[in-house]
N, C-alpha and C positions, 0 to 999 in steps of 0.2 A: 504493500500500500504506500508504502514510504518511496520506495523506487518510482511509483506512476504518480504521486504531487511532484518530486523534481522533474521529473520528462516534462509535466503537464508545464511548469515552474519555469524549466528550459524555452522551451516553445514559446511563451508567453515572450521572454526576455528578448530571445530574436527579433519578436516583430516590434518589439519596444526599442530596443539598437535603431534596428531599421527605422524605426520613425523617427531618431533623434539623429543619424547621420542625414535624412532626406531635410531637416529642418534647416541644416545649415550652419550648425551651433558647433562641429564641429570637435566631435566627445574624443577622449580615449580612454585608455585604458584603466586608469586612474581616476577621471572623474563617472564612467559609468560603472567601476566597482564599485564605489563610495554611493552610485545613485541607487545600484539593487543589491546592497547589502551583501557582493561576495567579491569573491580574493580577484586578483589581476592575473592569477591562471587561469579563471572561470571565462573571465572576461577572452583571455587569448585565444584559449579553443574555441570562444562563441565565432571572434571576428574569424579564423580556422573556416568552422561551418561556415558562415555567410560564404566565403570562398570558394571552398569546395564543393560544397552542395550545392546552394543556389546560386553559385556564378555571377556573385556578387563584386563590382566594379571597382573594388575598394582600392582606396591609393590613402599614402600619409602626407598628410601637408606637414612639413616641421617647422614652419616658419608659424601656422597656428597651432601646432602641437595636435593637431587630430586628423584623423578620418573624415573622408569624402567619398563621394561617388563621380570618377570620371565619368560617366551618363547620369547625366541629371535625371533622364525617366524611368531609371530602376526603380523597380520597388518588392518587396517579398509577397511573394500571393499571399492573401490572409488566409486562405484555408493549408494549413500543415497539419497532416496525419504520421501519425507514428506507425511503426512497422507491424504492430499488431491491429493496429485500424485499418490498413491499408491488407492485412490477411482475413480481415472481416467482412473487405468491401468485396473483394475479390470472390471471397466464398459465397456471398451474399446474390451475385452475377447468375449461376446459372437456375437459383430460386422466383425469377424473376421471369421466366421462361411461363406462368402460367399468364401473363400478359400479354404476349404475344399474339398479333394481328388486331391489336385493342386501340382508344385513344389512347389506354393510360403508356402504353409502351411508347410514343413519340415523345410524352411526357419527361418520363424516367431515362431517356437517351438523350433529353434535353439537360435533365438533369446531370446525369454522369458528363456532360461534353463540357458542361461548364464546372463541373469540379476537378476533371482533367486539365483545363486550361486554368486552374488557380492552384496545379501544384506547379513543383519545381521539372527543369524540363529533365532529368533523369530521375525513375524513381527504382529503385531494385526490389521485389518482392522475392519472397522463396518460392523456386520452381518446384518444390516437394508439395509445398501447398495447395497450388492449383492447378498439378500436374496430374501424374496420376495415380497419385496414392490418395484422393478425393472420391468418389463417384457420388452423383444426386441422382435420384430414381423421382421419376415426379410421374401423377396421374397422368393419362391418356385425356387429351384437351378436343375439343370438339373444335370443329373447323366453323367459321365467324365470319361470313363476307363483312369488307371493311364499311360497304356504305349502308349496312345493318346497324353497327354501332354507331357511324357519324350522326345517319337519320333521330335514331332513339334518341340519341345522347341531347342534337339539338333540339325534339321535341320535349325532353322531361326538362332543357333549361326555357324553352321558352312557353311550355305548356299547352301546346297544339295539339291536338287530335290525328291520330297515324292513322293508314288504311297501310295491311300488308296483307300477305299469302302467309297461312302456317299448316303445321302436318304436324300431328299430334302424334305421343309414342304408339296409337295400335293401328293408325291409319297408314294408306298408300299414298294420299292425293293431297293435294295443298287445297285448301279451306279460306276466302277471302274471311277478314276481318276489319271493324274501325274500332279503338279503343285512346282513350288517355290514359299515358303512361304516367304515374306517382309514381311509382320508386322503383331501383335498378340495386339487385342484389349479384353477388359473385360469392359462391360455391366453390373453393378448390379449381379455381378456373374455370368452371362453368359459370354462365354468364344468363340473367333471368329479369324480367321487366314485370311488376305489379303494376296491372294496368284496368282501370274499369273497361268491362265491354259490352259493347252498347249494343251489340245482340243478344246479350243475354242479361244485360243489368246488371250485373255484378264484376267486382273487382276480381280479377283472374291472374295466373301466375301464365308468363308464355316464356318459353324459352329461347336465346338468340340466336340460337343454332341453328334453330326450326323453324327460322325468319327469311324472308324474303320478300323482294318486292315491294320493301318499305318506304311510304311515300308521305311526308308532312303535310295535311288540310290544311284551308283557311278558318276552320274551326278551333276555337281556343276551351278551352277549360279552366276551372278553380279546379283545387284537391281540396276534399272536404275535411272543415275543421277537427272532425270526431277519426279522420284515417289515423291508423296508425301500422304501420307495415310489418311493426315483431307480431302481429295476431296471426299472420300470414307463413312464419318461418320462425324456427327456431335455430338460434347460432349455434348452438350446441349439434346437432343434428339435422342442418341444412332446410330445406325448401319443398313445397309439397302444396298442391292447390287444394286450401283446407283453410279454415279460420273457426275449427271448432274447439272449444272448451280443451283446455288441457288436462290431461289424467294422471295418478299414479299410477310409476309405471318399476314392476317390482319384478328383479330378474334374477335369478340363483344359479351361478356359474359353479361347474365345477373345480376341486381342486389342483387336476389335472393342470389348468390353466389362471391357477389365483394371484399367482407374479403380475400377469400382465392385465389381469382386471384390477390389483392393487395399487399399480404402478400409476397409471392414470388419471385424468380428470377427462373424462364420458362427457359431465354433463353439469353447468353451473349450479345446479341445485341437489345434484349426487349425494346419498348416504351409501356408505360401504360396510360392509361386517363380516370380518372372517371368524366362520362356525368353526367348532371343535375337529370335527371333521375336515377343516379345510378348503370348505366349502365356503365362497365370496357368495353375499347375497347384495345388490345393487337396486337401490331405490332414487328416481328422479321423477318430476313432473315434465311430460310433452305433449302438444297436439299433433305431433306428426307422426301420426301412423304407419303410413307407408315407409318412411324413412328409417324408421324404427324395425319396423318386421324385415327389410332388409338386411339392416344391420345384424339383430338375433339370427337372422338363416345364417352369415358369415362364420358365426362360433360351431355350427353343424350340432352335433347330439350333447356339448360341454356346454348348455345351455337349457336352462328351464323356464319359461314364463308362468309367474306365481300370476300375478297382475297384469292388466285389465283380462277377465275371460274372454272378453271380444279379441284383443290380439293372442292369447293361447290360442282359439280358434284357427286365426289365421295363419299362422303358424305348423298346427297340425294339418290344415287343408294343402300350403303351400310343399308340405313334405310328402304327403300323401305322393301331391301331383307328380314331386321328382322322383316318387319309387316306383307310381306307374308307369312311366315314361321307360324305366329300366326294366322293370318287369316284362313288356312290350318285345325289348331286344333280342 
């Protein structure tokens, strides 16, 4: 801890150099020890870095006793990262991948391009880092024509009424639609617009995968005071066209697998309890049902639903269906 306040302490002092040699005033080595309180070796290595690293213009005047800059328009980027920031940013790079073909991706390359041009112009990071003793496994991202999201995006800021083409999960054929989009959710990379529709009067989840054809009206809309978009989606367990009541939801894992139900956090409002047996019992409140009964098929038979009856039902029919299927073979 003591190491990263002087790094941080360091850094600081640089751009404070820098801004007292850019003033004119003309410092050395002796009055910018005496100004941040360390030795004239601190000082030496600093003016050192300036040099070597950022290619800093530095000359002595001895006739003023101090440092200048033979280019008056040097100056230190303000943004300096340290070697462990910069194995952060770099590791941070290919998590970034579920943006992809998005606004927000012109965004964040906007971003990166302008922290790149406020470092120093060498920077060295470790090739072990982000070579290949790394690998990122990221989910399977659904393909997004770009003027899907431009359309949406400018209808939810300026509140117009969309007409598009959608095809729903059990359907073949694309389905004209008009709806106002209120809110735009992102799922792990999937990408989802809560939008009333005005064919069927109600607020409905569409996905922008399954979008096409997306064309902004002359029609405008209000969002209505009382929306509220969590009734729609739970963060914890993603998205699902539902705004019903949420339930206890009570689930008894085996101990086969209690490491990795103990490990976790499932669900904001999670109770955990490991039985005598070893047996993890898992209590949370959701309304998404679908998302849920998903989720329990993934654990296979290391899984028991105590609670809601309605999803043990579902549960038992949806296993049913996979043992028929094999049975059939």
């Amino acid at each position: 801890m003591t190491e990263r306040r002087e790094e941080k302490a360091g850094r600081l002092r640089l751009l404070q150099i820098d801004e007292r040699i850019r003033d004119g005033t003309y410092p050395n080595a002796t009055t910018l020890a005496k100004a941040f309180c360390v030795s004239r070796s601190t000082i030496a290595r600093d003016i050192d870095f300036l040099r070597d690293r950022y290619r800093a213009p530095l000359a002595y005047d001895s006739r003023k006793n101090g440092y200048y800059y033979t280019d008056p328009t040097f100056f230190i980027k303000s943004v300096m990262l340290s070697e462990g920031e910069l194995l952060t940013l770099s590791a941070a790079m290919p998590l970034l991948e579920q943006y992809r073909n998005t606004p927000i991706e012109a965004s964040i390359k906007q971003l990166f391009t302008r922290l790149l041009a406020m470092m120093p112009a060498e920077v060295s990071v470790d090739p072990s880092f982000v070579g290949k003793n790394i690998s990122f496994i990221s989910d399977p991202l659904p393909q997004i024509a770009e003027s899907v999201f431009t359309t949406v995006f400018h209808a939810l800021r300026q509140h117009c009424t969309i007409t598009f083409s959608y095809r729903s999960l059990s359907r073949l054929e694309y389905r004209t639609h008009t709806a106002d989009p209120y809110h735009v959710i992102c799922q792990k990379g999937s990408w989802y617009v809560l939008a009333f529709c005005r064919e069927h009067s109600e607020v409905r989840m569409f996905a922008l995968s399954r979008m096409k054809d997306v064309f902004c009206t002359n029609s405008y809309f209000t969002i209505p005071e009382d929306f509220c978009p969590e009734t729609y989606f739970d963060p914890s367990f993603g998205v699902w066209n539902t705004n019903n009541k949420p339930e206890k939801i009570e689930l008894l894992f085996d101990a086969s697998i209690n490491t990795l139900i103990l490990e976790r956090t499932w669900h904001e409002s999670q109770e955990l309890h490991q039985n005598e047996d070893g047996s993890v019992q898992l209590t949370f409140t959701s309304n998404q049902m679908e998302e849920i009964l998903h989720w329990v098929m993934s654990f296979g038979s290391a899984v028991t639903v105590i609670n809601p009856p309605e999803l043990a039902a579902r549960v038992k029919e949806e296993a049913e269906r996979v043992a028929e299927k094999y049975r059939a073979r």
